[in-house]
C-alpha positions in Angstrom: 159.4 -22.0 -45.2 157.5 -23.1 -47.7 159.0 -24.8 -51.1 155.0 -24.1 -52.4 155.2 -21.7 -55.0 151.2 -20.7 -55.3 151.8 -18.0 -57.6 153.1 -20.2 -60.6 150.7 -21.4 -63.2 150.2 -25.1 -63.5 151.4 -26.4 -67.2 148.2 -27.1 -69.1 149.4 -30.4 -69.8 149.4 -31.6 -65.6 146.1 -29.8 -65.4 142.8 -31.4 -64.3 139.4 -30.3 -66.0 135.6 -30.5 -64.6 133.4 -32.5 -66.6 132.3 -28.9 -67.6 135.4 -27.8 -68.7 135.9 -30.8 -70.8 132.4 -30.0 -72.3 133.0 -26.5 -73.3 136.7 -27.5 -74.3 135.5 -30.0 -76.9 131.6 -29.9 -77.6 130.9 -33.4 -75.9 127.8 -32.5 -73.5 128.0 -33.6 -69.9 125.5 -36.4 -70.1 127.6 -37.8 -72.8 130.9 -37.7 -70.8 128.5 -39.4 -68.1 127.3 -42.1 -70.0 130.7 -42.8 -71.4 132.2 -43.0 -67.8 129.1 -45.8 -66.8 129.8 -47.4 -69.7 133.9 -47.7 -69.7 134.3 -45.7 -73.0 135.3 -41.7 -73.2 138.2 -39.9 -72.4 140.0 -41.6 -69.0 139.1 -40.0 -66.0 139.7 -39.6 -62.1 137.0 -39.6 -58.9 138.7 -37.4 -56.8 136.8 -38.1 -53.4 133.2 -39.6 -53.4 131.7 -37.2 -55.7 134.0 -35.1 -58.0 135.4 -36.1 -61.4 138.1 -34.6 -63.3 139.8 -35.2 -66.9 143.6 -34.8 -66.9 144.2 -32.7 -70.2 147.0 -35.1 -71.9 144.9 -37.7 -71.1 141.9 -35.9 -72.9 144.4 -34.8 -75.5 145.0 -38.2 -76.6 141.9 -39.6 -76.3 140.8 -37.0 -78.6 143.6 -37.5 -81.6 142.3 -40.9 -80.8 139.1 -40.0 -82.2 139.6 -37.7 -84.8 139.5 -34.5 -82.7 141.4 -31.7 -81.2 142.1 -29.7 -78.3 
């Protein structure tokens, strides 16, 4: 038996977003969220793996009303 629930939509707040995502979400391009990760500034993020990043929302949330914006 599983204890899984699949079906259940994961609270905004414990999501992760793509670098896309993030993009869309706030206007920031992707080579901007790039530079920011090389350079130790931006929103915090995660490597997941060798390749993939991810933002977690509260994370970007704050980092955000940080900085004058929204999400």
């Amino acid at each position: 038996m599983s204890y899984l629930d699949n079906n259940r939509p994961v609270p905004l707040e414990r999501k992760l977003l793509s670098p896309r995502e993030v993009s869309v979400l706030t206007g920031i391009s992707i080579p901007q969220l790039e530079k920011w990760r090389r350079e130790g500034g931006g929103p915090r993020w995660a490597r997941l793996g060798d390749r993939m990043v991810k933002y977690h929302v509260e994370d970007l949330r704050t980092w955000l009303e940080a900085h004058g914006g929204r999400l």
